[in-house]
Each structure stands twice: as C-alpha cells, then as structure tokens.
C-alpha positions as CSV (number, residue, x, y, z in Angstrom):
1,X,17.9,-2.1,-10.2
2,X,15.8,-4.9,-10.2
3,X,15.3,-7.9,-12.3
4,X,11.9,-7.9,-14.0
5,X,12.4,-11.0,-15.8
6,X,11.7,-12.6,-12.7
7,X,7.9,-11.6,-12.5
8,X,6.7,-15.0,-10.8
9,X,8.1,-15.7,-8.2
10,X,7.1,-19.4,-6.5
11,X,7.0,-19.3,-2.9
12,X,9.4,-21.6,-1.1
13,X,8.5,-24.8,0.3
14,X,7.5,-24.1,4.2
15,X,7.4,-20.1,3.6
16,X,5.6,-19.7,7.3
17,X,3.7,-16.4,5.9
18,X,1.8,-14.7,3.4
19,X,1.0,-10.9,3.5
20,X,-1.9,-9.2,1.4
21,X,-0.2,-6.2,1.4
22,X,-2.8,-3.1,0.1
23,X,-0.4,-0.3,-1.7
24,X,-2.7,3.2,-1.8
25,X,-1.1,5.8,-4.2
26,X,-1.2,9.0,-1.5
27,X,0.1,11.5,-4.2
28,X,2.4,12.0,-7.3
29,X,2.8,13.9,-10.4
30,X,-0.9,13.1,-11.8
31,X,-3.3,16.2,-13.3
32,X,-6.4,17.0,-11.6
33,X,-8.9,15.4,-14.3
34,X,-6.6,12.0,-13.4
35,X,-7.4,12.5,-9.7
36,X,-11.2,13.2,-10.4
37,X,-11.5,10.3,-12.5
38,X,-9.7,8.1,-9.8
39,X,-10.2,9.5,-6.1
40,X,-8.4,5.9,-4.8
41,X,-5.7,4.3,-6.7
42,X,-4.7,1.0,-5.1
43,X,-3.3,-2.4,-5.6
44,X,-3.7,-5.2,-3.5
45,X,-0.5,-7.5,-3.8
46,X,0.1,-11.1,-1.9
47,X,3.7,-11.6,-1.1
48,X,5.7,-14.3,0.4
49,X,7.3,-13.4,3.7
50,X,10.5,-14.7,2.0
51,X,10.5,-12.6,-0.8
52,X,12.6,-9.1,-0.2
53,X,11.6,-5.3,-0.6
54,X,13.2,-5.6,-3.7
55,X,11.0,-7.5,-5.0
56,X,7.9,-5.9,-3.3
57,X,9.2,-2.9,-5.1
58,X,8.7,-4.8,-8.6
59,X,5.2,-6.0,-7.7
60,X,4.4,-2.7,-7.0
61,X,6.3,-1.2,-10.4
62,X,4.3,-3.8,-12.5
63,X,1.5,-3.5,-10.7
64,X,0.9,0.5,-11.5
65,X,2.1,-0.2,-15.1
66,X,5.4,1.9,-14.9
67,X,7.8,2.1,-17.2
68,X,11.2,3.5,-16.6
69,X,13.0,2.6,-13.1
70,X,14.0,5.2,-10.5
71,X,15.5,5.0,-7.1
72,X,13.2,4.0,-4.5
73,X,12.9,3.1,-0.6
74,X,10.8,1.5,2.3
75,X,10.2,3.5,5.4
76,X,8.9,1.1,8.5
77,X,7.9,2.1,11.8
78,X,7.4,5.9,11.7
79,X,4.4,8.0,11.8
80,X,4.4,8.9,7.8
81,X,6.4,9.7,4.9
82,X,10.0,10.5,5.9
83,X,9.4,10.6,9.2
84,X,13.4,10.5,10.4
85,X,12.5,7.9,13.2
86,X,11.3,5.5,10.5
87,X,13.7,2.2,9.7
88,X,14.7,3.3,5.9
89,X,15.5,0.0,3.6
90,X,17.2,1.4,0.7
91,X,18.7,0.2,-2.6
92,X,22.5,-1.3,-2.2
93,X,25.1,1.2,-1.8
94,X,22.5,4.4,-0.9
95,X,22.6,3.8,2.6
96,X,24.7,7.1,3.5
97,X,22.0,8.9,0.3
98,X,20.9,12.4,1.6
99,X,18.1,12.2,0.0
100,X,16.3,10.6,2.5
101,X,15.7,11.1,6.2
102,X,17.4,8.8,8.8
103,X,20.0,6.1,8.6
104,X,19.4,3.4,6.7
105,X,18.4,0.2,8.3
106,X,19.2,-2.1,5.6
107,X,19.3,-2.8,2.0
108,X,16.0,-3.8,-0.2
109,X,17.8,-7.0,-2.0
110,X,18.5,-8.5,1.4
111,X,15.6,-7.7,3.7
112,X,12.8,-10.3,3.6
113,X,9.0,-8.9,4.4
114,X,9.1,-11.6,7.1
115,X,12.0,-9.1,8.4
116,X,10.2,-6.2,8.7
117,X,8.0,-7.9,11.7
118,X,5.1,-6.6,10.6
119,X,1.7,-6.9,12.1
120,X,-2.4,-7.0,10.7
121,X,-3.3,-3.4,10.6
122,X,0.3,-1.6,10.4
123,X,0.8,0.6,7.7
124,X,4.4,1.7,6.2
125,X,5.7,3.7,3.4
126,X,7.2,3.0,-0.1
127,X,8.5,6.4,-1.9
128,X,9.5,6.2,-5.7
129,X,11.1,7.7,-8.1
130,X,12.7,11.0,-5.5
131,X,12.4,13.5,-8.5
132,X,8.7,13.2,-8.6
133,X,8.3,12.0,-5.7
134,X,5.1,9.5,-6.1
135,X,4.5,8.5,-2.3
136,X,2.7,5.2,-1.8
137,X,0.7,3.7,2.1
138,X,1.1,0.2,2.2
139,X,-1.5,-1.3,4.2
140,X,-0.9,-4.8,6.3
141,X,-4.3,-6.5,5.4
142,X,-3.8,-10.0,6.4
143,X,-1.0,-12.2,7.2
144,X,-1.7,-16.0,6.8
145,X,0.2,-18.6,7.6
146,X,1.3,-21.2,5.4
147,X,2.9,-20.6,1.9
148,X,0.0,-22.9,-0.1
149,X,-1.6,-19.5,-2.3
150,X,0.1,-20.1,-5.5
151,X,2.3,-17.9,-6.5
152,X,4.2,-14.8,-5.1
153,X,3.8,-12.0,-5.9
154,X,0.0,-11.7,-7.3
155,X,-2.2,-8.9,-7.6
156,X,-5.6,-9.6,-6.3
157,X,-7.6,-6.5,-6.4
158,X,-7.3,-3.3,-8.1
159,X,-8.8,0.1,-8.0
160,X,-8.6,3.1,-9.9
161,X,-6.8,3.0,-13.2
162,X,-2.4,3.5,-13.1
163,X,-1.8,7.0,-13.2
164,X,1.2,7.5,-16.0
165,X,4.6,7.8,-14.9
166,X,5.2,11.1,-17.0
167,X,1.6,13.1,-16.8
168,X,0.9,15.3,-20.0
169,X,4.4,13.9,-21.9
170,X,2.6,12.4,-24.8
171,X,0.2,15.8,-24.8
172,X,2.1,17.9,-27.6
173,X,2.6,14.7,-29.7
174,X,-0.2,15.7,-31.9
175,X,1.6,19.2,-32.5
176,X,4.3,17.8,-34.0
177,X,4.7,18.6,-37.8
C-alpha cells in the first residue's frame, strides 16, 4: 500500500511537466441526501510528471479525506470505466487480479504520469476500493512545462464536501446503551 508519510512530495529538478489533473467522483456508496447536498464532488490536484500512479492514488486518498486503504487501479485509453481495451496500471503483484478487465499494463509504483502520454483534454479512470466500488474521471486540465509550481502533489480547487468512506456507519452510534 502506499506510504502516506510521504504527503509532500518536491518536484525534481528539470521535471519537464506539470499536470492539473481534475478527479470528479462519478459514483460510490454515498446516500441520496449526500448526493443532493453535493451534485459535483471534485478535486483538482497538480502533479509532477515524475511522480507515479501510486502516488497520484495518495493525492487523491488524502484529497477525499479517506481513511482506511483498499486496492485500487488506473484505467488509460478506453472509452469508460472497465472498458477491457483500457491500459490497466495496477498495484504490484495484481497484474493477473480478475477483478478487473484487461491485462495489466503496468504497475502503479513504477509508472510515472509522464508515462501515461497523456494529452490536454483526455480523460481516464481511477477505481477504488473494488468492494464498494467508488469510480472516479480524471480530467487532463493543463499540462505545463517546467517543474517551477512548488510542490507536488497540491490540491488547488475543491468542490463539494468528501463523501465518507463508510455512508451511514457512525448512524446507530447513538443507539448504543
């Protein structure tokens, strides 16, 4: 799993890119009166182009204020979540997983952004946790060049509040004698 002692992360001297990557929450276990409250949920993250998925994937984990770790995986290149022609970058050791759909293209602790040849405008997927399935769009906003931004990775915008990991858990607390 990863390291989140390692929140942040200073970009190398000479990284050649930035990304503003936008992550948009497309569904999970959240109630209704969540989902009324917060028709977008979205957080908009820089990351170096020399920083890996792995760490993308604890940007994003921090970033919606989760708490416990599950497995997780990138999907590049297809038409929408596990689409099988998608490039699937998975955690180390899960490449033959049958949870997912496709062969895996590579593992998230060794695949740099910069890897993944993205482009301004392209769009990929990031699914978590494959029990309750919370399925995220990332969206390509900009890619600048140069790594002079401070550091990597930052959240610069947010919208909608982070939905809780476990929905309606804490509910029957009260009950409790």
């Amino acid at each position: 799993m990863a390291d989140h002692s390692r929140r942040g992360w200073a970009p190398a001297a000479g990284s050649p890119r930035v990304y503003a990557l936008e992550v948009c929450l497309l569904s999970g276990p959240i109630t209704e009166q969540f989902a009324k409250e917060n028709p977008i949920v979205s957080r908009t993250i820089q990351m170096c182009g020399d920083q890996t998925l792995e760490q993308l994937h604890v940007a994003i984990f921090d970033a919606f204020d989760r708490e416990d770790e599950h497995m997780y995986e990138f999907q590049v290149g297809g038409k929408g979540p596990m689409d099988p022609t998608a490039r699937r970058y998975v955690l180390p050791g899960e490449s033959d997983n049958p949870v997912g759909v496709g062969k895996a293209a590579g593992a998230v602790s060794r695949t740099k952004i910069e890897d993944l040849g993205l482009k301004e405008g392209q769009a990929f997927g990031y699914w978590f946790d494959f029990g309750d399935d919370w399925w995220h769009q990332i969206n390509v906003v900009a890619i600048r060049e140069g790594g002079g931004g401070g550091k990597c990775p930052k959240v610069t915008a947010r919208v909608g509040a982070s939905p809780p990991q476990y929905p309606g858990l804490d509910e029957d607390d009260d009950d409790d004698p």
